[in-house]
N, C-alpha and C positions, 0 to 999 in steps of 0.2 A: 463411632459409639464405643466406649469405655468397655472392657468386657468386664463380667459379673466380678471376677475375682480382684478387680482389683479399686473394690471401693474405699479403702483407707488415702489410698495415694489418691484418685478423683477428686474427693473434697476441694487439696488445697490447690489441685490444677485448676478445678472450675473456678474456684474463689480468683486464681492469677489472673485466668482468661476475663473474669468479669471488668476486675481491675483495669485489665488493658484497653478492653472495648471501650469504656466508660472513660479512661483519657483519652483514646483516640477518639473518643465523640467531642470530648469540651476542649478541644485544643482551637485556645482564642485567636481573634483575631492578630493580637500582637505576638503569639505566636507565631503566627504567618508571618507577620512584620519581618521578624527575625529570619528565616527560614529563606533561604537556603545559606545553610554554614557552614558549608562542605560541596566540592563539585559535584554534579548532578549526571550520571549514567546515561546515555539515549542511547539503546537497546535498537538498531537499526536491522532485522530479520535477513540481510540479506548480503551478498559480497558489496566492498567498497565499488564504487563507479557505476551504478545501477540508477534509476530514476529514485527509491526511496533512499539510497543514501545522498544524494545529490541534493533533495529536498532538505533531507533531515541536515545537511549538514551548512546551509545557506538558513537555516531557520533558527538552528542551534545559536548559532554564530552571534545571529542578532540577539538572539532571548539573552545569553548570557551577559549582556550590556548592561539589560533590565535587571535581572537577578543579581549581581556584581558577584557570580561565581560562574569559574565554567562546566560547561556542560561537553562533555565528554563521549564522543561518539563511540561505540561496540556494536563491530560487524559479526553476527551470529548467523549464517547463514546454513541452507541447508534447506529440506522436506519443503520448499513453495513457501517458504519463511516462517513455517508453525514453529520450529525450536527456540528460533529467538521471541517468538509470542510468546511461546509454554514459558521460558525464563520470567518473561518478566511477570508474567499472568502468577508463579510462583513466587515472586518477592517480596519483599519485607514492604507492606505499604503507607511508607514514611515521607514518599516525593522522592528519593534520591535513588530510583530507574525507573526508566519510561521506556516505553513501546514507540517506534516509529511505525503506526503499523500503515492498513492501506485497506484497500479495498480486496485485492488479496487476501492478505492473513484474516480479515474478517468478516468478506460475505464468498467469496469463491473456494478457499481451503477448506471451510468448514466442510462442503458439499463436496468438494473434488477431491480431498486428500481423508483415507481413510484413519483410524484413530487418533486424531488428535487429541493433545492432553490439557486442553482449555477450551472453553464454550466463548465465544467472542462478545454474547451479550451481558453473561455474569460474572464473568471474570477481569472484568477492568472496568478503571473510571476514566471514560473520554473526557479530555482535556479542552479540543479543540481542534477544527480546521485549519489543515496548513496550508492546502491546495487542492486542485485538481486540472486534468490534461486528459484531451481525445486520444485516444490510441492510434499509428497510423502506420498500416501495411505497407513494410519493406520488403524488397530483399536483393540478395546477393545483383551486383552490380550489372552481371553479365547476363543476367535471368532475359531469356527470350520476347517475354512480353515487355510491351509498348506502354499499358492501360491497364486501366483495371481489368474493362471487360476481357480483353487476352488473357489477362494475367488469371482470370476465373474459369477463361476457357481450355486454358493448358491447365489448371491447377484439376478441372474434370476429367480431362483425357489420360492425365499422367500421376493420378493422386497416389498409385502404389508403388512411387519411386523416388517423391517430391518427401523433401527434411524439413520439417516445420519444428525452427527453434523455439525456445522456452525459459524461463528461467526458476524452472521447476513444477510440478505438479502442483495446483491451487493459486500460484504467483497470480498477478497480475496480466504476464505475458502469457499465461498459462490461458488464463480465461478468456482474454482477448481475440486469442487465433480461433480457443473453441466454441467460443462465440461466430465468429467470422467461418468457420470450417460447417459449423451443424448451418448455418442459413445458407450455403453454398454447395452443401452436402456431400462433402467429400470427405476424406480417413486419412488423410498425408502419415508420412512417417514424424512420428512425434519424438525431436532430439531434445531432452531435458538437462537445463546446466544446475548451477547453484546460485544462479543470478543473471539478470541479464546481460552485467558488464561482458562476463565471456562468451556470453550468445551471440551479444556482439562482435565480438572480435573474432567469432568462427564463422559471422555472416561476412563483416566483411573481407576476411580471407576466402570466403566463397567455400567455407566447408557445408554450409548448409544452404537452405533456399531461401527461406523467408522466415519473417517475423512479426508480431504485431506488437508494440509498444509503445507506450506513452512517448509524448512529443518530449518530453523534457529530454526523453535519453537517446533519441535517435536523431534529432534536428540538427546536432553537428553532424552527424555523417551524413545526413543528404546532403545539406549545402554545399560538404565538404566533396561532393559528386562520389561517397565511398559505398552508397548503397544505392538501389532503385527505388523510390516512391511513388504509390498506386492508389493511396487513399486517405482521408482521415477522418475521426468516426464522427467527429463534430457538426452541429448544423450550421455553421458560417467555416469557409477558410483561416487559416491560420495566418494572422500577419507577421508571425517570421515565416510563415513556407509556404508563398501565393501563389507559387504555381503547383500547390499541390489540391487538389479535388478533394471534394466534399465524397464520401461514397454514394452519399444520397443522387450528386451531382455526376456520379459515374456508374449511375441507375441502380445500386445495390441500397439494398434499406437496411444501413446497419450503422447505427450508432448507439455508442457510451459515452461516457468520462470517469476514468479513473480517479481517483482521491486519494487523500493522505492526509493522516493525521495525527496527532499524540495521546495517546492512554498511556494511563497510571495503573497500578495494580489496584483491584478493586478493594474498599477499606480505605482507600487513600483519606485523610481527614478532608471535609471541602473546604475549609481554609486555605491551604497547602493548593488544593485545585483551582481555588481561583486565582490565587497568588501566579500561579503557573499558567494558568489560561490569559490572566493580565497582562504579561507579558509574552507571550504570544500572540495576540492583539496587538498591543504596540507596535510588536517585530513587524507584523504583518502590516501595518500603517505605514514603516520604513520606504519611501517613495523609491531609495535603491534597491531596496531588495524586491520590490514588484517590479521593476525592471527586469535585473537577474532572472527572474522567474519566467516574465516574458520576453524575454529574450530566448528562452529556452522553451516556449511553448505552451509552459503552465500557465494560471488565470490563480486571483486570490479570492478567497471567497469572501462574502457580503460583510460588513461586520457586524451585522446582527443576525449570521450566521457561525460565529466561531464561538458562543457563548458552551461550553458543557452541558447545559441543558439540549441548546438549540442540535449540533451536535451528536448526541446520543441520541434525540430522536430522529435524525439523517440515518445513522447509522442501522436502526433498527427497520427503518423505510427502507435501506439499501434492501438489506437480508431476505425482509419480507419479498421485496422486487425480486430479485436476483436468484434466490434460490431456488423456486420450481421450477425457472426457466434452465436452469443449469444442472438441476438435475433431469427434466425433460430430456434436452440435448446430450445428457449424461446415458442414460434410457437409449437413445435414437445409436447414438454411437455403439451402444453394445449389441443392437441388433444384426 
């Protein structure tokens, strides 16, 4: 709000701001036509080699074939991926940066990581579904259990000595273990990175114990025999990792699926968002690039699931789900 003193200069602000709104509402569709006339920013929350850069940048790849401009990947990592949210949640909403965000940065950080500086439901316009992947309990190679159920039973006995990596407060990885930690009720030591890439690479140096992560970004190190695997959150097995167990199937009742997907800053005109979500559909049609994806674990979702609409109401169902449970488990921890 304007303060009192300074209504001469108000006037001709409110008159610009009107003007603005009022084109960014009639921006036609040949506008869109046109649009994108300059490379396009993807604002990826997180360090390079992580599962939402890995996504984002297999997705990117394709879209900008569609758009005949590239799209340009920025790793802004940091605080469970809120910094690179808040960036782009403050941009110019023109189309030209976009949020990589996830499931993370918009139903687990809100609730896990204290002051964030954007709201995940009012501050962007979701684009569309790029993916989603079960989370699945790793760790360090030499870790003593055999199985899950060992792996639950040592993780009871020895929880005030045991490193449970992370790739930040609110991440993904973040939610997953505490997810996996509150139904098994233990307090491990929580080792927090800036992304998963180097959570990885301190698991499997064997600096930490375990982790839970999306298949996308850990299914080369099992195969690779560089980590242990104990579960995964999914209700069918994974046909890249068939000898790894359902947790359901190794008696634990714990399953999710992570997601991912692209917002725009909210104001984005919905020309510009369909334009963007159009090709994103395509990309996601691309018969190679759902290989790639499943090849590394992930699944594409429906195509009458990736529409903006469809979409934002996923997203808003996540929240509603997710939240009281993770604040409950939030609660249970602090007692």
């Amino acid at each position: 709000m304007m303060p009192t003193f300074a209504h001469k200069a108000a006037a001709p602000i409110a008159a610009s701001l009107v003007v603005t709104c009022l084109a960014a509402a009639q921006v036609s569709p040949a506008f869109a036509q046109a649009y994108p006339t300059r490379p396009i920013t993807v604002v990826v929350p997180f360090p390079a080699g992580g599962p939402s850069d890995v996504v984002a940048r297999i997705v990117a790849e394709a879209m900008s074939k569609s758009l005949g401009q590239q799209m340009v990947i920025e790793n802004v990592g940091g605080a469970g991926g809120t910094i690179g949210s808040a960036r782009v949640a403050a941009a110019a909403p023109d189309g030209y940066t976009l949020l990589a965000g996830s499931m993370g940065s918009h139903v687990s950080a809100p609730v896990l990581t204290p002051g964030i500086k954007y709201n995940s439901e009012r501050d962007f316009a979701p684009v569309g579904f790029t993916a989603h992947a079960p989370a699945v309990i790793v760790a360090r190679k030499d870790f003593p259990a055999n199985n899950l159920k060992e792996f639950v039973q040592y993780l009871k006995k020895n929880a005030s000595k045991a490193k449970q990596a992370h790739g930040g407060i609110g991440a993904s990885s973040h939610m997953a273990c505490f997810l996996f930690n509150s139904i098994i009720k233990v307090d491990p030591i929580s080792v927090a990175y800036r992304g998963t890439a180097p959570a990885m690479n301190d698991l499997v140096a064997g600096h930490v114990d375990y982790l839970c992560e999306q298949a996308v970004s850990v299914s080369g190190a099992i195969t690779g025999n560089q980590v242990k695997a104990y579960a995964v959150s999914s209700t069918q097995r994974l046909p890249t990792l068939p000898d790894v167990p359902t947790a359901k199937e190794a008696g634990l009742d714990y399953q999710m699926s992570i997601w991912a997907g692209i917002f725009a800053p909210k104001g984005t005109p919905k020309p510009i968002v369909d334009r963007l979500s159009g090709a994103l559909s395509k990309a996601l049609d691309d018969p190679a690039l759902q290989k790639r994806m499943s090849d590394l674990g992930g699944s594409i979702p429906a195509r009458d699931e990736r529409t903006p609409a469809k979409f934002e109401s996923y997203v808003t169902a996540q929240i509603a789900h997710w939240s009281p449970i993770l604040k409950a488990a939030a609660a249970t921890a602090k007692d």
